[in-house]
VEXDREN-2710 file (C-alpha; in Angstrom, 1 decimal):
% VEXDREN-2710
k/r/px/py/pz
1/UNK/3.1/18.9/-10.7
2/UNK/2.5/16.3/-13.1
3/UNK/-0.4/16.6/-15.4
4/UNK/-2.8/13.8/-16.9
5/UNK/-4.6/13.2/-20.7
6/UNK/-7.4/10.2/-20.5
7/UNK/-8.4/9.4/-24.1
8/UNK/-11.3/7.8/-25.7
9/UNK/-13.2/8.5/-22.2
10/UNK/-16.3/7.1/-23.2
11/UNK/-19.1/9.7/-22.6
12/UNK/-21.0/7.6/-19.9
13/UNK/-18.4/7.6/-17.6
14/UNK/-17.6/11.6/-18.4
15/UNK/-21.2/11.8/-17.4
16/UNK/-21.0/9.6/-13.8
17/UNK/-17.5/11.5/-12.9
18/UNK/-19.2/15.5/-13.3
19/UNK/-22.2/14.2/-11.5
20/UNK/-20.1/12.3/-8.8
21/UNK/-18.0/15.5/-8.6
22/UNK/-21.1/17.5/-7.9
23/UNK/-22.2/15.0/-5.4
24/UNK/-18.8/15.4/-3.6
25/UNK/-19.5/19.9/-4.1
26/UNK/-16.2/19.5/-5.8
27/UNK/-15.0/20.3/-9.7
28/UNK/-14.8/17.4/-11.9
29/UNK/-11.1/17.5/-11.9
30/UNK/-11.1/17.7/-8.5
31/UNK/-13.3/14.5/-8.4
32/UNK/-10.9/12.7/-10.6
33/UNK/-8.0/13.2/-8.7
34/UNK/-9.7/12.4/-5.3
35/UNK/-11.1/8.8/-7.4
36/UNK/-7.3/8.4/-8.5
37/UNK/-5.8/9.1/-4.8
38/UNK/-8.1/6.5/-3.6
39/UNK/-7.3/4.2/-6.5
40/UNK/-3.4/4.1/-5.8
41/UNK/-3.1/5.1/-2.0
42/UNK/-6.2/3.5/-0.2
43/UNK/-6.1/4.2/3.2
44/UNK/-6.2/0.0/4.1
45/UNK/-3.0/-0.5/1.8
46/UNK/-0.9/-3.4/2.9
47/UNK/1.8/-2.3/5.1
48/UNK/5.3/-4.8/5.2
49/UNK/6.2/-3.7/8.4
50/UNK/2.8/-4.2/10.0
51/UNK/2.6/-6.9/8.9
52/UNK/5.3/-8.7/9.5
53/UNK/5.1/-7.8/13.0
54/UNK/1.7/-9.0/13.2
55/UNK/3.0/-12.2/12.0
56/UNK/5.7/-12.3/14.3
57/UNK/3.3/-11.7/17.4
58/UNK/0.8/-15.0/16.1
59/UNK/3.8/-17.1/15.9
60/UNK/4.4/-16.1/19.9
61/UNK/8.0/-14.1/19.3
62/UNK/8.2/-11.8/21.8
63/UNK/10.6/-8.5/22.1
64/UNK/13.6/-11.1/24.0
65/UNK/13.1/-13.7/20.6
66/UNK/13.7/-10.9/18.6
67/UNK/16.5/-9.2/20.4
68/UNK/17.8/-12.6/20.6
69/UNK/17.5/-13.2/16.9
70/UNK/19.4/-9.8/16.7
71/UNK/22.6/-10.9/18.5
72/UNK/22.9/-14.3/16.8
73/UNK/22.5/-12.4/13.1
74/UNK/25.4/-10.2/14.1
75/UNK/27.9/-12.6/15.4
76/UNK/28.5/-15.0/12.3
77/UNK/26.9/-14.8/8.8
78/UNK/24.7/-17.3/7.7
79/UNK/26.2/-20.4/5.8
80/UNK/24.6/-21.6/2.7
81/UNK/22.6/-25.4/2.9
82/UNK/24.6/-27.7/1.4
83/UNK/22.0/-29.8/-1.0
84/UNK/22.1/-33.0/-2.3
END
């Protein structure tokens, strides 16, 4: 398992994380890697296929638009817009 040095940790926030870690009844490194898990993972993290479904439903698509949208995808490929 990887392993992590913070430098120049100014002695403030040492002070906050072992009293937040005692807080928590945990050891300070194990406050510091529940503050980082949070940091990178929270648990409301943006989702692409959520969302994208929730978009489809607001828009009014329903299971038949998509299955539709499906069927014409797979027949022919898509032709570039002529411009200008």
């Amino acid at each position: 398992m990887p392993a992590v040095t913070i430098r120049n940790l100014p002695d403030e926030t040492h002070r906050a994380r072992k009293s937040r870690a005692a807080q928590h009844g945990r050891s300070a490194e194990a406050e510091m890697r529940a503050i980082l898990e949070a940091a990178v993972r929270p648990e409301t993290r943006l989702r692409l296929d959520t969302t994208l479904f929730e978009l489809g439903r607001k828009a009014g698509l329903t299971n038949a638009d998509i299955d539709a949208l499906n069927a014409a995808k797979e027949q022919a490929p898509a032709e570039p817009i002529a411009l200008g």
